[in-house]
C-alpha positions as CSV (number, residue, x, y, z in Angstrom):
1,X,-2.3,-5.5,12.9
2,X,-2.7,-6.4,8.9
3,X,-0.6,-4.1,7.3
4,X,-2.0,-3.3,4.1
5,X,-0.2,-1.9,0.2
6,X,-3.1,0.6,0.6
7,X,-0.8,3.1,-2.4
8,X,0.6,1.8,-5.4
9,X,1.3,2.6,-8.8
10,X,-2.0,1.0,-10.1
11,X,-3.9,2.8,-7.6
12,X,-2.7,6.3,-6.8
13,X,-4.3,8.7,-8.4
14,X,-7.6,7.1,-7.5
15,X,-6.5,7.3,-3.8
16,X,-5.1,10.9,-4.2
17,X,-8.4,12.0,-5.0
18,X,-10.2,10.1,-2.5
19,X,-8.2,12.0,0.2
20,X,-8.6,15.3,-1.2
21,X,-12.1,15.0,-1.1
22,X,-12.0,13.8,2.4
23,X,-10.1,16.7,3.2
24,X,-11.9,19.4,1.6
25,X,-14.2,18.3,4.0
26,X,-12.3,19.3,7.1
27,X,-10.5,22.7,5.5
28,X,-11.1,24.4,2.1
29,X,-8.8,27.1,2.1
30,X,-5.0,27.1,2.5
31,X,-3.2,29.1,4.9
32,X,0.4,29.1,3.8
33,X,1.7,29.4,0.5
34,X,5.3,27.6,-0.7
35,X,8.7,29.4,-0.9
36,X,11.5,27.6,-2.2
37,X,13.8,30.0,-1.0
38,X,12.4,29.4,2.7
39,X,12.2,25.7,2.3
40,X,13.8,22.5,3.6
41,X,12.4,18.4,2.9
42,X,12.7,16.8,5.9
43,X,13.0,12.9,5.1
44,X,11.8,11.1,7.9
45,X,13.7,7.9,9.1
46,X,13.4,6.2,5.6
47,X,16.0,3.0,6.8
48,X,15.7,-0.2,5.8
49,X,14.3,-1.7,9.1
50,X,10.9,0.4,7.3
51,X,11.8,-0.3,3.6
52,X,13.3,-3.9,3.4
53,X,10.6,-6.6,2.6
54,X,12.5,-9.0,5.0
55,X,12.3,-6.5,8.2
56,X,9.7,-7.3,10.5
57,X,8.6,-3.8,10.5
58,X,8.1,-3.6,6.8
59,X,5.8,-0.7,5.3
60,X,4.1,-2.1,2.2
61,X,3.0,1.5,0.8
62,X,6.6,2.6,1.7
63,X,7.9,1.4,-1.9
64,X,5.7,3.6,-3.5
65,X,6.2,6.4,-0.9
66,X,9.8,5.6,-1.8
67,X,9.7,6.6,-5.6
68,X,8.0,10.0,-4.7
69,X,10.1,10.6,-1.6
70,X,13.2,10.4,-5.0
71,X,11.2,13.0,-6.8
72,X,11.1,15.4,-3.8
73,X,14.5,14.9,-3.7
74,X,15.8,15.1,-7.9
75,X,13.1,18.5,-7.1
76,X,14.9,19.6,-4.0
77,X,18.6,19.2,-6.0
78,X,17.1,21.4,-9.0
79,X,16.1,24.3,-6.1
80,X,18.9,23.8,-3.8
81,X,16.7,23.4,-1.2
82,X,18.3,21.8,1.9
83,X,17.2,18.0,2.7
84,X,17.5,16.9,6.0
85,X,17.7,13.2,6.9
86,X,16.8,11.9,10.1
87,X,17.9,8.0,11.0
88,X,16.0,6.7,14.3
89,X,18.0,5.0,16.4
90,X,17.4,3.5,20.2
91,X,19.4,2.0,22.6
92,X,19.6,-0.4,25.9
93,X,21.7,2.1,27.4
94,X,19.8,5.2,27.0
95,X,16.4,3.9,27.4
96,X,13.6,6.4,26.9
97,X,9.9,5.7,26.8
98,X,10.5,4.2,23.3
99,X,12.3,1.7,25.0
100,X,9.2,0.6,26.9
101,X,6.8,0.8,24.6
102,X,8.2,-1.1,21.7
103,X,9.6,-4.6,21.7
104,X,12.1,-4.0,19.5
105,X,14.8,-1.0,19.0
106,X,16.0,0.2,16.1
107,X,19.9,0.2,17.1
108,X,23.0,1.2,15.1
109,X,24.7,-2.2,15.0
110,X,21.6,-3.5,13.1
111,X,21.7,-3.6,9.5
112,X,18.5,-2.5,8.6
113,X,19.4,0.7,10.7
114,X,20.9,2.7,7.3
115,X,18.8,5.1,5.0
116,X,18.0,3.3,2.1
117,X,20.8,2.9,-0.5
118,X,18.9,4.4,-3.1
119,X,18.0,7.9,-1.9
120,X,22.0,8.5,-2.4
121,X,22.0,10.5,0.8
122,X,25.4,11.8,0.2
123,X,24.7,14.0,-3.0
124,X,23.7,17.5,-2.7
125,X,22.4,20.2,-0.3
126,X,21.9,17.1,3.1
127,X,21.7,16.8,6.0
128,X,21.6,13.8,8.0
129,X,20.5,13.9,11.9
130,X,19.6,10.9,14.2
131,X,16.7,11.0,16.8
132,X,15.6,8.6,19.1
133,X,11.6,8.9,19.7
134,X,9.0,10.4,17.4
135,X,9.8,14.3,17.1
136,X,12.4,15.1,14.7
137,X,12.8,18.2,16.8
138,X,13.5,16.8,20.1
139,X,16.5,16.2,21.4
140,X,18.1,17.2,18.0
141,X,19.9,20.0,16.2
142,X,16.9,20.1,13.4
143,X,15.7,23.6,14.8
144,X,19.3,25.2,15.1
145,X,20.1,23.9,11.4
146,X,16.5,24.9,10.3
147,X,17.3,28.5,11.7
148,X,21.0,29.4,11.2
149,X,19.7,28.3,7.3
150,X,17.1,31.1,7.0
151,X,14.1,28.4,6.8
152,X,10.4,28.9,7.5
153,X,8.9,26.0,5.6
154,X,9.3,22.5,5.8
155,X,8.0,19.6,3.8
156,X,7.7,16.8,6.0
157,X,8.5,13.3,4.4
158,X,8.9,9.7,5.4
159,X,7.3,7.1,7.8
160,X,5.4,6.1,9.7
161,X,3.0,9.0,8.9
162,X,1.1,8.7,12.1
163,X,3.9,8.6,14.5
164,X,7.1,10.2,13.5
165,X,5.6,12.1,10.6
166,X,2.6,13.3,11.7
167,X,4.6,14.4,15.5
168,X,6.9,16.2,13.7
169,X,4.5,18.3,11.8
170,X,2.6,19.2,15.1
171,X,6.1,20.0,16.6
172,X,7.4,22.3,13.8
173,X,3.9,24.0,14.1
174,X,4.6,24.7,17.4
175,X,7.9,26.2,16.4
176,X,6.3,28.4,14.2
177,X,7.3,26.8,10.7
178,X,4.5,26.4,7.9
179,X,4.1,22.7,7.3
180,X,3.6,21.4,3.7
181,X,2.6,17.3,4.4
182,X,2.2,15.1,0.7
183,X,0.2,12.7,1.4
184,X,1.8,10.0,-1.2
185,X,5.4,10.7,-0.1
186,X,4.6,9.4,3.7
187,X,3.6,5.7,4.7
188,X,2.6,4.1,7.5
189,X,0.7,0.0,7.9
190,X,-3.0,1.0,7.0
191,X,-5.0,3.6,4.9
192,X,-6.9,4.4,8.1
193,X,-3.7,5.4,10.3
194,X,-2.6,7.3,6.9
195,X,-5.8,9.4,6.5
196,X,-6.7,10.1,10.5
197,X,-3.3,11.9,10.1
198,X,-3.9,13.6,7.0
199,X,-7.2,14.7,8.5
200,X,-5.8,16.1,11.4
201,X,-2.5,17.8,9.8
202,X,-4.8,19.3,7.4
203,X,-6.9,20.7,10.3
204,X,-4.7,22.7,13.2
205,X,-1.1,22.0,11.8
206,X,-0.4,21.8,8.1
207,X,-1.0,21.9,4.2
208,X,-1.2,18.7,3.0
209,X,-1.0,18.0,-0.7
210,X,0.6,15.6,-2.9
211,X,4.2,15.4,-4.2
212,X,3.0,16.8,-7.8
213,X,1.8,19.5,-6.5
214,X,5.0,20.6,-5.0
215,X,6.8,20.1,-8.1
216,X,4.2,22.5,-10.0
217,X,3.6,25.4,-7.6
218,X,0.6,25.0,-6.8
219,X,0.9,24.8,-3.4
């Protein structure tokens, strides 16, 4: 696969539009509308192994994702909203269908396994969980924490947006929380993996918007 730097600085509010348009084909109208006090930002597996420029599994559009994945979070400190982390991790001796279907794990002795320095993970209202296949809910403690903390709404951050993001948005559907998906704080290796899961989040699962709308209110 090519990957491609499909979002960037020079080109994102061209893109943002682009999508919108393409979504306003598939749902005009928005079913849920944002609480902050029923909120969490889920920040989806945003480790090195995804972020470095030297990992194999570099995103290219994950630096930009990266700057507006920092604003959800300086917006998240100013709410007190709770963040949740999740770190992806796999390993020999607990294989799962991950195992088989990638050639490479993401395991904890590997350097690149850490959350990104600079989204300073230890400051304010976090969370940090580890997972080991797409769902942030499987397997996990995300719907215990999500529940013993009063939350209905989650923003769903983070990469790849059509694996781990966009499966974690079906499953927090299907546990009956309203989804709020911005499209330029997710990533993934081409614009048309990134909008077939806008397209279908924005369908049957979720609100998808961008990071400046959040921000605002007017979502």
């Amino acid at each position: 696969m090519q990957k491609e730097d499909y979002l960037t600085l020079s080109n994102h509010e061209i893109q943002i539009d682009k999508w919108r348009n393409l979504l306003l084909v598939v749902k005009k109208h928005r079913r849920f509308k944002m609480d902050y006090q029923k909120l969490a930002i889920l920040i989806l597996d945003m480790q090195d192994y995804f972020l470095d420029p030297n990992s194999h599994a570099y995103i290219p559009s994950s630096a930009f994702a990266l700057g507006k994945i920092r604003e959800l979070i300086d917006f998240g400190r100013s709410q007190d909203i709770l963040m949740i982390f999740t770190r992806h991790l796999n390993s020999h001796t607990l294989p799962n269908m991950m195992n088989r279907w990638w050639r490479d794990l993401i395991e904890e002795a590997n350097p690149y396994s850490k959350i990104n320095a600079t989204l300073n993970s230890n400051s304010g209202n976090f969370q940090i969980i580890t997972k080991n296949t797409y769902s942030a809910f499987r397997d996990t403690k995300l719907d215990q924490i999500l529940k013993e903390n009063h939350i209905t709404q989650v923003i769903i951050s983070g990469v790849m947006t059509h694996l781990c993001c966009e499966t974690t948005a079906r499953d927090a559907f299907l546990h009956d929380y309203e989804v709020f998906f911005p499209m330029d704080a997710t990533a993934t290796y081409t614009e048309d993996l990134h909008i077939g899961s806008l397209r279908a989040i924005h369908h049957g699962f979720g609100e998808v918007c961008s990071v400046k709308d959040i921000i605002n209110g007017d979502v």
